[in-house]
N, C-alpha and C positions, 0 to 999 in steps of 0.2 A: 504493500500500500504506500510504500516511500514514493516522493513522484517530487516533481520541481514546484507544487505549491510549498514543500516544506524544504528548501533546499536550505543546508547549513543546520540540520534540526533531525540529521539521520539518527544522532544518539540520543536525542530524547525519546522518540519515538522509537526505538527498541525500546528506551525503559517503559514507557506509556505502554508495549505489548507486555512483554514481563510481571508489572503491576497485575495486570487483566488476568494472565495466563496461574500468576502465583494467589489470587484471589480467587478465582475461578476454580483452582484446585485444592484449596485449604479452605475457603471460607473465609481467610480471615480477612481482620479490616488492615488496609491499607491507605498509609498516609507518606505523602511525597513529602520534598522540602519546600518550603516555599516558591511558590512558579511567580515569572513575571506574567505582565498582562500580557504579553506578547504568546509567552506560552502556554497560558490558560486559553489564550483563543484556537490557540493550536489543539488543545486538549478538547474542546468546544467541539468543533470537526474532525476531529481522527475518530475519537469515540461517539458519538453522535446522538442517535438512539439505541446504538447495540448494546452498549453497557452504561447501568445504572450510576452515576459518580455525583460527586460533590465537590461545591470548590468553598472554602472556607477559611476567617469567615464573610458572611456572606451580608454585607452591609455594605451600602451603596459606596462611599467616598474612601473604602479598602484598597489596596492598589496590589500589596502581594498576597496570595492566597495559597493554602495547602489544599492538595487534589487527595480528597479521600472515597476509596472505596469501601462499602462497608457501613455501620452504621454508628461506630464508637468513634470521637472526636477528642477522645483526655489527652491526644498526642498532643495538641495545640494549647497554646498557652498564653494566657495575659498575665504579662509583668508590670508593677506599677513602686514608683519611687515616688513620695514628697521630696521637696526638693525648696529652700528658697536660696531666692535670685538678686538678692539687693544688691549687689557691689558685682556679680557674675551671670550674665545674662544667656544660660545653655540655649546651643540652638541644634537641630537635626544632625549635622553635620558633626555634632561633639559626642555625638552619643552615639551613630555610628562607626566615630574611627574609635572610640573605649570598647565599641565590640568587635570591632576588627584586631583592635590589638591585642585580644586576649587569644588569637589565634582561631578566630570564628571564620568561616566562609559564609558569605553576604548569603545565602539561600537556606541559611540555620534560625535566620529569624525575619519576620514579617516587618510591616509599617511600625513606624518608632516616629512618635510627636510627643510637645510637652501642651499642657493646657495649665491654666492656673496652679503653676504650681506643681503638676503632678506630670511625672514622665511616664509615658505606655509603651512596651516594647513585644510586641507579640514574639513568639519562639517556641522549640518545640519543648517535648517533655525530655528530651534524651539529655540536654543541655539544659535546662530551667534552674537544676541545682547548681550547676557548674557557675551560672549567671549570677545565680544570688552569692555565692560565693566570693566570687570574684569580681563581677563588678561592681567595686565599694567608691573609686573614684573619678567622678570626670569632669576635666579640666578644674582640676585643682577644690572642687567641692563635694564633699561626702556624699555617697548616697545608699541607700538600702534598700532593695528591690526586694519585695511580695509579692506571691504568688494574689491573683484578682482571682473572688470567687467568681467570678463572670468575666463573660469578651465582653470590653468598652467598645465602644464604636470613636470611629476616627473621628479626630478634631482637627482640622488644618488652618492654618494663617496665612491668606497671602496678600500682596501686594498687586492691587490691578493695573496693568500696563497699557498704553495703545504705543503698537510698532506700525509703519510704513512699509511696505518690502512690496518686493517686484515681481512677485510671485510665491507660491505655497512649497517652491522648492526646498529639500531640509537646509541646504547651503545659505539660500539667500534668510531664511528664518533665523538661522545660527547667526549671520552676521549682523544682523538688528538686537536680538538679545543680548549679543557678547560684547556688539559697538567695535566690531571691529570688520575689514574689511573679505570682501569675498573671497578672494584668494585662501586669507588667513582661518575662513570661514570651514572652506575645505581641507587645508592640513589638519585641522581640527580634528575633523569628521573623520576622515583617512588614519590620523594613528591612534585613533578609540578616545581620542576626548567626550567624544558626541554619543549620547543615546538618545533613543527615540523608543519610548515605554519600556525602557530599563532594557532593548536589545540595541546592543553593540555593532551588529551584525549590522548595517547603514550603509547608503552609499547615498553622496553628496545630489545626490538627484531625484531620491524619495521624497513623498510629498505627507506634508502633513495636513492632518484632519481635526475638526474641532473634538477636543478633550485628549489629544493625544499629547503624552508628558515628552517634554524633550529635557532632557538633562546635556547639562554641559561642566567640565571640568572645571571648577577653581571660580567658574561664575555662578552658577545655581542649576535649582528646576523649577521648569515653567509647564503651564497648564494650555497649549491651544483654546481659547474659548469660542470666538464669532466672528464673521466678518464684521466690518460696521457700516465699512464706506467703500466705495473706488472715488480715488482723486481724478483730477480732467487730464493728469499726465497718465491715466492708467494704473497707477499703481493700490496695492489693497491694504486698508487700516484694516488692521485685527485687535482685537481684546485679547490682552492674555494677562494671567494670573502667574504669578512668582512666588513660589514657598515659602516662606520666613522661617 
């Protein structure tokens, strides 16, 4: 069933049969690592209607989600820290590289925000004690991470943007969020600065769609929202939204 809608995505989709095949003959529940959106749509269409699956959890403004077959979910996990902020202001970015540095691979834990105060870090069960454990500090402020007797639902902050650009090209998108120019736009994209819904796999000539996340290296992530306008030189204002 591999074919060139999923080119670059042969190993996922062995494991996507695997899963099936190892469920299929034991019963049991199975739960993946965290999938991007990219590859939850991929799981969308390989599996279809033939096999029962879940992707979770399953709240609108979630962005990484575990593909569970089966019906038990204790693999997943909400983690939550109080946290205050008076003089050190955490942001996404500080709390993913404390969990990268403890030697995590980024598909070991889900969506990570803070709200009033409090930091949520979805992750599974195989890691949750290692988390509480060990992640006690980031960027220089104590924290002590609980297990939630519940999945929180996502809170996100963003900054809304209007860009100009010349089209919905990833390249010409890059170089309006980055501010920098087209050329620069494309080395970007070429040595993996650039995602487009947390895949890598890009090329400077993909076109983006309302609500698709384009992340960029060392500058942020941004949310595609609407068009709004076309100017009389042709060109399209769009709305977009920037994570804080």
């Amino acid at each position: 069933m591999i074919n060139e809608h999923y080119n670059g995505y042969d190993a996922f989709l062995r494991r996507l049969d695997d899963y099936a095949r190892i469920h299929e003959v034991s019963y049991r529940t199975i739960c993946s690592n965290y999938l991007t959106p990219v590859e939850q749509e991929i799981v969308k269409r390989y599996y279809g209607k033939r096999i029962n699956y879940r992707l979770v959890p399953e709240f609108e403004e979630t962005i990484a989600r575990c593909l569970i077959l089966g019906d038990e979910t204790q693999e997943v996990v909400c983690l939550t820290a109080k946290v205050r902020q008076e003089f050190v202001k955490l942001t996404h970015r500080d709390v993913y590289g404390a969990l990268m540095a403890l030697g995590l691979k980024k598909d070991q834990f889900g969506d990570i925000w803070i709200n009033n105060d409090q930091i949520v870090v979805y992750t599974k069960e195989t890691i949750a004690d290692y988390c509480i454990q060990n992640l006690t500090q980031i960027h220089q402020l104590t924290v002590h991470f609980v297990r939630s007797n519940q999945w929180i639902e996502p809170v996100y902050r963003y900054r809304t943007l209007q860009i100009t650009t010349s089209s919905y090209r990833l390249d010409a998108i890059v170089s309006e969020l980055a501010h920098v120019s087209r050329s620069k736009a494309q080395q970007m994209i070429r040595i993996g600065n650039v995602r487009k819904n947390y895949d890598s796999l890009v090329e400077c000539s993909d076109l983006c769609h309302n609500n698709d996340i384009v992340s960029i290296r060392q500058v942020g992530r941004f949310r595609i929202l609407e068009e709004l306008a076309i100017t009389k030189k042709g060109n399209i204002v769009i709305r977009v939204n920037q994570y804080q």
